[in-house]
Structure formats: C-alpha cells, structure tokens
C-alpha positions in Angstrom: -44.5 -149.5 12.6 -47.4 -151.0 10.8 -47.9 -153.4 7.4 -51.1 -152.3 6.5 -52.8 -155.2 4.2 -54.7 -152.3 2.9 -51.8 -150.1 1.3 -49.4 -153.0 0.5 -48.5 -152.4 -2.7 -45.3 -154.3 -4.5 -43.0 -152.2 -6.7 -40.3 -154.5 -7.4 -39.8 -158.5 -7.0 -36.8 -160.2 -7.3 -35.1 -164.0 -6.1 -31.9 -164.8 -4.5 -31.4 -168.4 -3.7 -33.8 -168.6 -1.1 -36.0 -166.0 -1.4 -38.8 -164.1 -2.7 -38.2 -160.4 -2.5 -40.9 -157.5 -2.6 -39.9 -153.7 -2.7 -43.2 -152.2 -1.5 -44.0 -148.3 -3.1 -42.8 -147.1 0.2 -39.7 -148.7 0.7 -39.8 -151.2 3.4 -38.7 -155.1 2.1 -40.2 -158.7 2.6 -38.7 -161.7 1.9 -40.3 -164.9 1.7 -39.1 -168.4 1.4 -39.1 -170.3 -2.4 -40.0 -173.1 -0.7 -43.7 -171.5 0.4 -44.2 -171.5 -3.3 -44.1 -175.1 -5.0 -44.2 -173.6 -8.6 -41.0 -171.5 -8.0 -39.0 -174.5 -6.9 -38.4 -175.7 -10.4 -38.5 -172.5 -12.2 -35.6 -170.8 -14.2 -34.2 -167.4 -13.4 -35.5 -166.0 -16.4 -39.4 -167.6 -15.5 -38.8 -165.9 -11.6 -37.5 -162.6 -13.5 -41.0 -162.5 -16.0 -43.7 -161.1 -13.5 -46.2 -158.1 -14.1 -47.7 -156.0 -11.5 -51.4 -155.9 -11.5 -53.5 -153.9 -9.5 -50.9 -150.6 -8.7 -48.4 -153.7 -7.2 -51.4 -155.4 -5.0 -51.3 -158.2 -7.2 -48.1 -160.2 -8.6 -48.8 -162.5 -12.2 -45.8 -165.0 -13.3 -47.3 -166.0 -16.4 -45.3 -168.7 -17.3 -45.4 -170.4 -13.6 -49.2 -169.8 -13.9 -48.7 -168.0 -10.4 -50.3 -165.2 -8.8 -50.1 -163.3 -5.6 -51.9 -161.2 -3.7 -49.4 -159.0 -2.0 -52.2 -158.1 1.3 -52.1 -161.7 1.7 -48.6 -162.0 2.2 -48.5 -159.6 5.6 -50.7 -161.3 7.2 -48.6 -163.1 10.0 -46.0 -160.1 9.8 -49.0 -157.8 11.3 -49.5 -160.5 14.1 -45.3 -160.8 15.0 -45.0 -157.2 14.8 -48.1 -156.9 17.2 -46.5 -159.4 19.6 -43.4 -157.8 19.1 -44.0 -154.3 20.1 -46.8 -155.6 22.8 
C-alpha cells in the first residue's frame, strides 16, 4: 500500500464533527482532525461545505476561511506510519 505525495489528488471533502474528510480520485479516505486547522474551528457548515478543487484535486481553496491546502502535504506522516507499519 502506498500514499504517493505525487498522485494525491482530492475528489471530494467533507466534515463531521471532528474531522476533515478527503475522497482521493482512487478511492482510498483520510481524515484529519478540525483542530489541526485553526480557521475551521469557528467556521459554519455552509463555510466547511464552499471549497473548490484546484489543481485536478492537488490543491483545496475555502474561499471564505481564506484556507488552502495542499493535498501532497497532508500524507506526509501517513507515508512514514505506513513505512513503519509494514517494516
């Protein structure tokens, strides 16, 4: 199994009460804490819910949060507990 940082790409975000969700193109799910992101924390559902895609999903833009994401960036320690994992 491996994340590649190179062909992350998001297709879908979405929040439950904790977490950031990210549907990657193929299929596979990451969820991160809210709380990793101060500008989420006091946001409204509908704010969470207005993001574009940028990039073919490498990039996610909350316009109203004045929040962006680069998706690459957020596999970075999953590559290195998968590693260790499997190792």
């Amino acid at each position: 199994m491996n994340f590649s940082k190179e062909t992350a790409r998001a297709n879908k975000v979405w929040f439950d009460s904790d977490n950031l969700w990210i549907l990657f193109v193929d299929g596979r799910q990451l969820s991160v804490p809210k709380s990793f992101f101060p500008s989420f924390s006091n946001a409204t559902e509908e704010q969470l819910s207005q993001y574009e895609l940028s990039g073919g999903g490498i990039g996610i833009h909350w316009d109203s949060l004045d929040e962006d994401l680069y998706v690459p960036n957020l596999l970075i320690n999953t590559n290195m507990q998968l590693e260790n994992k499997y190792a």
